[in-house]
Backbone as CSV, one residue per row, in Angstrom:
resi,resn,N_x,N_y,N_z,CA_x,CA_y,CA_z,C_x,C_y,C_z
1,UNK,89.469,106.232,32.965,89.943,106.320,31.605,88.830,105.891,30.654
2,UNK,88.674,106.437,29.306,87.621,106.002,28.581,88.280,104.704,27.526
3,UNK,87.288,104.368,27.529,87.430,102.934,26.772,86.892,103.208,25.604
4,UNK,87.829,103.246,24.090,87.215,103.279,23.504,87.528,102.397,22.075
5,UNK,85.957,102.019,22.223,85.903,100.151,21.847,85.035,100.082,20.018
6,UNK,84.684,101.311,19.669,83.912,101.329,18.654,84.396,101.478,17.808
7,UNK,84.036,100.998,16.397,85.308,101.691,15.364,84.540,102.373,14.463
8,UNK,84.839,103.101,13.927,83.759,103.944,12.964,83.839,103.381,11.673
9,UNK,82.892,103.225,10.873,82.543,102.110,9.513,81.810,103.360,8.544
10,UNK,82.118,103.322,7.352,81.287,103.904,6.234,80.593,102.562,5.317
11,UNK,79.484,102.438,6.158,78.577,101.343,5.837,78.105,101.536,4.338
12,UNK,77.091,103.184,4.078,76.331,103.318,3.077,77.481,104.464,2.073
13,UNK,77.962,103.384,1.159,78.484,103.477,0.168,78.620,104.892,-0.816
14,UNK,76.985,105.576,-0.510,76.665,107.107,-1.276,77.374,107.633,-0.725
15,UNK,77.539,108.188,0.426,77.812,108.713,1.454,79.078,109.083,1.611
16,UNK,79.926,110.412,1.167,81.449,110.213,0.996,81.652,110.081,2.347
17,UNK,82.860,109.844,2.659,83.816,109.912,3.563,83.971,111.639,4.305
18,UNK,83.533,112.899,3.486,83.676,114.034,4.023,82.259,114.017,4.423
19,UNK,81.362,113.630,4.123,79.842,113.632,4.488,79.474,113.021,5.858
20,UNK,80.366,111.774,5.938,79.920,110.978,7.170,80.440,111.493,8.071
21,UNK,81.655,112.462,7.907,82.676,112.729,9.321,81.562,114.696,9.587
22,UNK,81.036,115.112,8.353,80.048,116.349,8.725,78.822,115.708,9.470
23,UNK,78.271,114.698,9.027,77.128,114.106,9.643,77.508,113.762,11.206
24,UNK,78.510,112.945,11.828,78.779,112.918,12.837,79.364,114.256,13.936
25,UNK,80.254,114.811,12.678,80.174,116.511,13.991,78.789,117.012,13.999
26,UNK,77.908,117.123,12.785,76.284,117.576,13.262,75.780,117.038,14.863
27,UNK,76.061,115.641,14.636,75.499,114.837,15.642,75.918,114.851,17.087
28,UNK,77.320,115.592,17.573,78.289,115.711,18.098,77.686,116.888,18.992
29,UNK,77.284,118.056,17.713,77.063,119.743,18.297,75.829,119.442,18.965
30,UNK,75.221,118.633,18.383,73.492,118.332,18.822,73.694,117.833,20.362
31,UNK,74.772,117.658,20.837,75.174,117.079,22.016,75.736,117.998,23.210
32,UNK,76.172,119.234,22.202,77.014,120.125,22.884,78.175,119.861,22.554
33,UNK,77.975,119.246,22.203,80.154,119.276,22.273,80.558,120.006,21.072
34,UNK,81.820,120.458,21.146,82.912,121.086,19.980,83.423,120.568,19.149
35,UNK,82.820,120.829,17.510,83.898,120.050,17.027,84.151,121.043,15.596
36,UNK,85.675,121.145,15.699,86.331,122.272,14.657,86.733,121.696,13.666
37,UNK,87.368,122.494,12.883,87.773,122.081,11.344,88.939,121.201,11.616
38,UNK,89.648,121.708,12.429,91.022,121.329,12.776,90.632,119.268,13.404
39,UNK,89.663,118.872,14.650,89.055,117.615,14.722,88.745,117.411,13.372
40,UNK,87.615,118.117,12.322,87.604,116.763,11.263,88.712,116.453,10.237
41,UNK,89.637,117.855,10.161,91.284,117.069,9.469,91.600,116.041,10.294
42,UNK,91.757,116.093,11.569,92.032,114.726,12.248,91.423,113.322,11.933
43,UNK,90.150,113.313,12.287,89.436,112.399,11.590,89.936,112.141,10.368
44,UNK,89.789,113.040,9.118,90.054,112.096,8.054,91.345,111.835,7.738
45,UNK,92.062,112.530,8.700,93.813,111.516,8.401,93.516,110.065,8.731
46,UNK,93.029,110.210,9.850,92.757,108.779,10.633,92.159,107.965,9.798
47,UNK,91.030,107.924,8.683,90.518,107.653,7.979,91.553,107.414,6.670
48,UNK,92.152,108.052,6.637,93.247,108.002,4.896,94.049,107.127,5.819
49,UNK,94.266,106.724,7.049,95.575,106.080,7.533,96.552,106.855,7.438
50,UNK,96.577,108.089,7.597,97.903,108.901,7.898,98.353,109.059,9.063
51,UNK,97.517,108.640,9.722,97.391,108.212,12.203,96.950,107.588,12.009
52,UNK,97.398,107.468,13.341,96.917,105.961,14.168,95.645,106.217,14.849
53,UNK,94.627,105.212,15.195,93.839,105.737,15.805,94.471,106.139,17.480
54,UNK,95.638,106.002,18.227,96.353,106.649,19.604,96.901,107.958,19.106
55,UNK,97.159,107.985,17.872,97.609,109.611,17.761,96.681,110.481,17.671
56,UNK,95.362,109.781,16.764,94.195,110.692,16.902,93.363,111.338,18.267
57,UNK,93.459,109.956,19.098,92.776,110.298,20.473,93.779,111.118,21.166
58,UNK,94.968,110.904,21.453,96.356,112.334,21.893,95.418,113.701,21.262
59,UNK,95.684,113.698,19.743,95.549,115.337,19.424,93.926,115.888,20.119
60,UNK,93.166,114.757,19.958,91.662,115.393,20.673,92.049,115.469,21.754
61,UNK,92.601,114.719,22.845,92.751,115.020,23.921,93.040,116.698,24.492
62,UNK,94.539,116.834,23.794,95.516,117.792,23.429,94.453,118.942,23.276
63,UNK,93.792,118.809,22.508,92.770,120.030,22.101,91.648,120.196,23.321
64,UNK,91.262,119.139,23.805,89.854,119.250,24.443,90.886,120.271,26.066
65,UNK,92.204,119.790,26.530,92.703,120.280,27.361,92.832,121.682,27.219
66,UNK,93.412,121.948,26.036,93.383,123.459,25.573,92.348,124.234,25.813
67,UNK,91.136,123.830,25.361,89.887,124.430,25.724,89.209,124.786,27.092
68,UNK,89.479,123.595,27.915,89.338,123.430,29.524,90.165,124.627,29.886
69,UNK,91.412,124.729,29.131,92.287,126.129,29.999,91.665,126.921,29.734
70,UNK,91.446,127.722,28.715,90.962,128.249,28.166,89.593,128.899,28.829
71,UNK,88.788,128.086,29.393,87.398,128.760,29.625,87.427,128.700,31.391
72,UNK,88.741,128.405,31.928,89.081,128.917,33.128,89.856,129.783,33.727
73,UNK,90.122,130.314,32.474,91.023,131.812,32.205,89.882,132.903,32.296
């Protein structure tokens, strides 16, 4: 199971809140990984406090499973 222990901070103040969550999917793709429009609405609910951070990790989950079917179809 992943442990996940970090919390995400908007340290530098310029920097909106839609900027830091584009800067981190940049950083994300640079990795390979997927990340859609639909993950950064997630994120910034999570961010406005509209989820929890367990509902957020469910819907990524939820999604990342979808995809796994998906590319074994």
């Amino acid at each position: 199971m992943i442990n996940y222990m970090f919390e995400v901070r908007n340290i530098d103040c310029s920097v909106s809140t839609q900027q830091a969550i584009n800067n981190a999917a940049a950083s994300l793709k640079m990795e390979g990984l997927t990340v859609t429009e639909k993950h950064k609405e997630w994120c910034q609910r999570l961010l406005n406090n509209e989820i929890t951070k367990a509902e957020y990790i469910r819907l990524v989950k939820e999604s990342s499973k979808g995809n796994r079917q998906a590319d074994e179809n």
